[in-house]
C-alpha positions as MATLAB code, in Angstrom:
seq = 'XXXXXXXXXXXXXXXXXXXXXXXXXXXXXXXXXXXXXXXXXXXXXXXXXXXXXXXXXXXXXXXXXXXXXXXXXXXXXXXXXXXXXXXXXXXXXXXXXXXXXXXXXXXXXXXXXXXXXXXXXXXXXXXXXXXXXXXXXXXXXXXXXXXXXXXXXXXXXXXXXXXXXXX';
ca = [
      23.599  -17.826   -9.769;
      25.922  -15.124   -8.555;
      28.127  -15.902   -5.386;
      26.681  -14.996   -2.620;
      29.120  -14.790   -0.052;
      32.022  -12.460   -2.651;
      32.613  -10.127   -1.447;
      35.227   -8.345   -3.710;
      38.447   -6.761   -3.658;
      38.946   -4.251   -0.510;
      37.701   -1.375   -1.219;
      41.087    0.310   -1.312;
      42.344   -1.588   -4.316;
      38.819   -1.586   -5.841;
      39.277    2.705   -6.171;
      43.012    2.007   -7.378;
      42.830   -0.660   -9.542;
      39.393   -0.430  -10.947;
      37.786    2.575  -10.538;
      41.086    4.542  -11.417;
      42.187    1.875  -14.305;
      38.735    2.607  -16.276;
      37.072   -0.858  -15.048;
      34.191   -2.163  -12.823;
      34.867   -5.682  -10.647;
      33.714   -7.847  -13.467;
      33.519  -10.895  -10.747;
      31.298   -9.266   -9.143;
      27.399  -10.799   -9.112;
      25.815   -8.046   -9.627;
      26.838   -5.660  -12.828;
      25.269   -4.110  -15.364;
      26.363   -1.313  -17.978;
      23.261    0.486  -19.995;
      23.781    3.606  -22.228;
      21.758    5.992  -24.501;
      22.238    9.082  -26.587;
      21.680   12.786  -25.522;
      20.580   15.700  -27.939;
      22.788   17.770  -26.433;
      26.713   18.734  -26.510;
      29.629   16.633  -24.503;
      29.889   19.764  -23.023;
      26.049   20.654  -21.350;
      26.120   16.608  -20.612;
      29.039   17.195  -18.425;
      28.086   20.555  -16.853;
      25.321   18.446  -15.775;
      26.971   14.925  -14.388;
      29.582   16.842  -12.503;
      26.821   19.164  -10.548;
      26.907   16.453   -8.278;
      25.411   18.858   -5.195;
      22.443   18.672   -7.722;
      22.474   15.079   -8.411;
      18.622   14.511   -7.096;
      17.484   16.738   -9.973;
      19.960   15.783  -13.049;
      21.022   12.289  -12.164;
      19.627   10.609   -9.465;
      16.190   11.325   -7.957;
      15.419   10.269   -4.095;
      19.407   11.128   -3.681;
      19.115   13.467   -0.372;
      21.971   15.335    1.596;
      25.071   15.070   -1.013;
      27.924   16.509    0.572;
      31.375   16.595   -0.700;
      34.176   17.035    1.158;
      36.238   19.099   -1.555;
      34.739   19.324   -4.701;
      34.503   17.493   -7.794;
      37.926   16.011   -8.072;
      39.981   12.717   -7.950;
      39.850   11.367   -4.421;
      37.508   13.977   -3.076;
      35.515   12.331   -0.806;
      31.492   12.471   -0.998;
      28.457   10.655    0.822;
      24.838   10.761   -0.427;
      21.271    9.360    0.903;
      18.827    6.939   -0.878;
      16.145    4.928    0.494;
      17.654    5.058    3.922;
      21.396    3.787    2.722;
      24.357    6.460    3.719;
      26.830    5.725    0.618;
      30.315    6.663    1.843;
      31.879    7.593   -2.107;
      35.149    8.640   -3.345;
      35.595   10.304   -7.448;
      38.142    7.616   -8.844;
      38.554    9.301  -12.324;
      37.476   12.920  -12.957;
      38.322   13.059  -16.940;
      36.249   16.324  -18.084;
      33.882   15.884  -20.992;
      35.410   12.169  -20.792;
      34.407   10.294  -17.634;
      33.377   10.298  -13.885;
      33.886    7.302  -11.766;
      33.522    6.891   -8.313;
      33.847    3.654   -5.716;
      31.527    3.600   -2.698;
      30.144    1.362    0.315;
      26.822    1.008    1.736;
      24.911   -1.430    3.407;
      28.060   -3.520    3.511;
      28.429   -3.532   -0.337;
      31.476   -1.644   -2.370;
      30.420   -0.428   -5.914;
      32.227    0.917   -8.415;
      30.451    3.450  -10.769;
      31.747    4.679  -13.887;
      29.937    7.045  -17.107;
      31.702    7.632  -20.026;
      30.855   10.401  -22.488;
      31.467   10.168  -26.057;
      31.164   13.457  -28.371;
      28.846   12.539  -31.636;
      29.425   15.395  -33.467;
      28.479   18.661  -32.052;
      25.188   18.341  -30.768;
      24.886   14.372  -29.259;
      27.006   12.819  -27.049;
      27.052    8.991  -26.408;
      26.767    8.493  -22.895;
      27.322    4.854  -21.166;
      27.311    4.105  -17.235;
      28.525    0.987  -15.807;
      28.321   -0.353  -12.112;
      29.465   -3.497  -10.425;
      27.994   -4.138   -6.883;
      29.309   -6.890   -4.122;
      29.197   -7.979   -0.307;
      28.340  -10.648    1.366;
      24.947  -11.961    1.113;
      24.295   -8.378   -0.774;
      22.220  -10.196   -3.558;
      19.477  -11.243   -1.051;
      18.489   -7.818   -0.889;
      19.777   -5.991   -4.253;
      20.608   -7.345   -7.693;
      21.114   -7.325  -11.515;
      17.767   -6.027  -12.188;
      17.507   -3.547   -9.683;
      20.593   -2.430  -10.537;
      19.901   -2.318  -14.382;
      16.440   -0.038  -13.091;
      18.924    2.336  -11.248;
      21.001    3.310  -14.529;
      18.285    3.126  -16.850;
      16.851    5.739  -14.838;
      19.941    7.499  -14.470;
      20.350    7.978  -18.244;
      16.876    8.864  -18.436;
      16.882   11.662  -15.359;
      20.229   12.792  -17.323;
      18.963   12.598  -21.029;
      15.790   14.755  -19.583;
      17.991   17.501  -17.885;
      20.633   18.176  -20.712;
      17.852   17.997  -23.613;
      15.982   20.837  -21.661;
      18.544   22.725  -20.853;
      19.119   25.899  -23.161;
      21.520   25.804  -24.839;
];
């Protein structure tokens, strides 16, 4: 049984020394890392993750009013809408055709979110997304599971979008 009451490093130190040092809060109760492989170039795959503005369609559907604050870039501020939560983000790593990670807080939870792309030849790239979640009685209302549903359909909502696109 995770710890309810962690509440995890300050969110501060979580962007520096997680987010930015290629790592998710492995203490934290609620983690979970899927992946999956995408008939389509590192290249159309990253087009694609780093649209964030279209996020909703290519990522993460029921995410409303994305707004960032100055782009796509490390420590560019962004906040985003789902099921009523305002998450307050911030890009951590910004690694084209290599990785995007962000850190974020809402509903008194910091998360760290991280996916990783990984050319297979040409035309497939290996894509893997990892998040760790934690606050203060946070697992009463969200956990492992939930979280594992969120990035499963993450990959799936991405895998969709880059294996339609033309090429």
């Amino acid at each position: 049984m995770p710890n309810l009451f962690y509440a995890g490093p300050k969110l501060d130190v979580l962007h520096e020394e997680y987010a930015k040092k290629h790592r998710i809060d492995d203490a934290a109760g609620i983690k979970a890392v899927k992946e999956t492989t995408i008939a389509a170039p590192v290249e159309r795959v990253w087009q694609l993750l780093s649209d964030v503005a279209n996020w909703d369609e290519t990522l993460e559907p029921g995410v409303r009013d994305i707004q960032l604050a100055n782009g796509v870039t490390v420590d560019g501020r962004f906040t985003r809408k789902k099921s009523g939560a305002t998450m307050k983000a911030q890009f951590a790593v910004v690694e084209p055709l290599r990785e995007l990670a962000w850190t974020g807080k809402a509903f008194g939870a910091k998360a760290v979110h991280r996916f990783v792309l990984e050319p297979v030849g040409d035309t497939e790239t290996r894509v893997v997304t990892e998040e760790s979640m934690a606050g203060p009685l946070f697992g009463l209302i969200f956990n492992t599971a939930k979280l594992e549903a969120v990035l499963d359909e993450a990959l799936v909502t991405l895998k969709r979008a880059a294996e339609s696109t033309p090429a």
